[in-house]
C-alpha positions as MATLAB code, in Angstrom:
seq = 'XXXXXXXXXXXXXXXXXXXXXXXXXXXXXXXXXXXXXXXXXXXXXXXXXXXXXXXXXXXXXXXXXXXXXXXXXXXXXXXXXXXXXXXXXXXXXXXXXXXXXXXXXXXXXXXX';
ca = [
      -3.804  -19.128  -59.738;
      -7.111  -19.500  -58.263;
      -6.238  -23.012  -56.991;
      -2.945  -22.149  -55.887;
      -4.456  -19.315  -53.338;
      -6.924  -21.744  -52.203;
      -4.099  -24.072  -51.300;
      -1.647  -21.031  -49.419;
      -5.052  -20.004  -47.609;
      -5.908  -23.546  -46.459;
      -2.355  -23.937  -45.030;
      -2.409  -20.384  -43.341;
      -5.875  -20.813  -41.072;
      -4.783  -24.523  -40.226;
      -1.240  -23.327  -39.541;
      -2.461  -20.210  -37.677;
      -5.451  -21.975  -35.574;
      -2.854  -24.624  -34.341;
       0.106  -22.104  -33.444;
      -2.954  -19.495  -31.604;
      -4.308  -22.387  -29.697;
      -0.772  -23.902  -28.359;
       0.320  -20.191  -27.892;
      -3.110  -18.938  -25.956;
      -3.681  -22.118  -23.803;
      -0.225  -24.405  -24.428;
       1.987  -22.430  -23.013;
       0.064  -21.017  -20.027;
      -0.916  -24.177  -19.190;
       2.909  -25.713  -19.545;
       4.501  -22.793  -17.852;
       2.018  -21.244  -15.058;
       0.243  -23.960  -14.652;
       2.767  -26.831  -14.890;
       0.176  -29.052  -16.731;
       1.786  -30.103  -19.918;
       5.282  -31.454  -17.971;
       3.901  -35.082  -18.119;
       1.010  -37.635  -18.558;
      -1.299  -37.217  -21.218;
      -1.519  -33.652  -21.756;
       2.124  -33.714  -21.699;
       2.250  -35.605  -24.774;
      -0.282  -33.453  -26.492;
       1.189  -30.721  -26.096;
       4.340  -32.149  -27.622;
       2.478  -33.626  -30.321;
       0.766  -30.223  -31.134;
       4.176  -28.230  -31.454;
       5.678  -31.663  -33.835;
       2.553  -30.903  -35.799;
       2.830  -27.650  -36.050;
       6.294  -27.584  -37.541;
       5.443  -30.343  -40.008;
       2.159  -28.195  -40.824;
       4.638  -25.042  -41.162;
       6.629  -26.680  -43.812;
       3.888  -27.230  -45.882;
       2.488  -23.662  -45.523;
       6.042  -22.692  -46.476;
       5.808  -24.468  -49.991;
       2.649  -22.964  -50.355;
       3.243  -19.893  -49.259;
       6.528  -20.360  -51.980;
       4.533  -21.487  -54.186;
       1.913  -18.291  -54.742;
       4.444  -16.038  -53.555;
       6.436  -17.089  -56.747;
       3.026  -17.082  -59.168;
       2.663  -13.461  -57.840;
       6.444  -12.347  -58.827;
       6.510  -10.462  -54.614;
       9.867   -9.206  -53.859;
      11.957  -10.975  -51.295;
      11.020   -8.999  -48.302;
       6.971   -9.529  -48.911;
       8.070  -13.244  -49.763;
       9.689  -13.799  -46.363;
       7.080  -11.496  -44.572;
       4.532  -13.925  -45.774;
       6.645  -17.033  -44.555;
       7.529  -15.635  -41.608;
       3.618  -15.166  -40.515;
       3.347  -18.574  -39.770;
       5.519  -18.480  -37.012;
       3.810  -15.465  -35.324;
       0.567  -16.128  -33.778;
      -2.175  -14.791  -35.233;
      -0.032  -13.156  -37.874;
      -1.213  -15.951  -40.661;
      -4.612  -14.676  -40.833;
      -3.539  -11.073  -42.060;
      -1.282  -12.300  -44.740;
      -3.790  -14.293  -46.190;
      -6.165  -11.818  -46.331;
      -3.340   -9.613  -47.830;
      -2.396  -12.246  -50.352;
      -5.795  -12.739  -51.163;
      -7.038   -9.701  -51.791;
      -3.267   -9.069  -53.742;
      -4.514  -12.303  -55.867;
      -8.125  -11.239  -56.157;
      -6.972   -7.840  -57.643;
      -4.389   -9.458  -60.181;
      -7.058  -12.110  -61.440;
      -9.357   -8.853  -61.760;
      -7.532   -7.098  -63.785;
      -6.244   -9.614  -66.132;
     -10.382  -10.432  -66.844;
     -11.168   -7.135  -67.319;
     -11.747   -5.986  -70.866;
      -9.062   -3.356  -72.520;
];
């Protein structure tokens, strides 16, 4: 389980620091500023959002994957997958799906 969590939380900060740093200075930049139209910026910008969804697929099997291990009921399961589109939002569900983890591991060491 413990490898598993490590794995979801991995995906979650890289998923979550990419989507808060194209959503805090990406789209100001593209849309007040006009920066990211064209040239080199231009194409990171694009490049950031292609990585992001390609990054967001794999914190979705993850995300599947400990969601599953855990037995959460379909509304937790799609709250969790859903935080990687919101910015931000991936941070709190894996500290909530740690801790949730942390807690089962607990008690399943702890003497009767």
């Amino acid at each position: 389980m413990s490898g598993a969590l490590l794995r979801f939380r991995i995906m979650a900060w890289v998923t979550g620091i990419l989507l808060a740093v194209l959503s805090v200075f990406g789209l100001p930049a593209k849309y007040l500023f006009g920066l990211a139209d064209d040239g080199i910026i231009g194409a990171g910008y694009s490049f950031g959002w292609i990585a992001h969804g390609w990054l967001y697929v794999l914190y979705v099997v993850t995300g599947l994957d400990i969601c599953f291990r855990m037995r959460y009921s379909v509304g937790r399961t799609l709250a969790v997958l859903l935080a990687g589109t919101i910015p931000f939002a991936s941070f709190f569900a894996d500290h909530l799906v740690a801790r949730s983890v942390r807690a089962r591991m607990a008690a399943q060491t702890a003497p009767a």
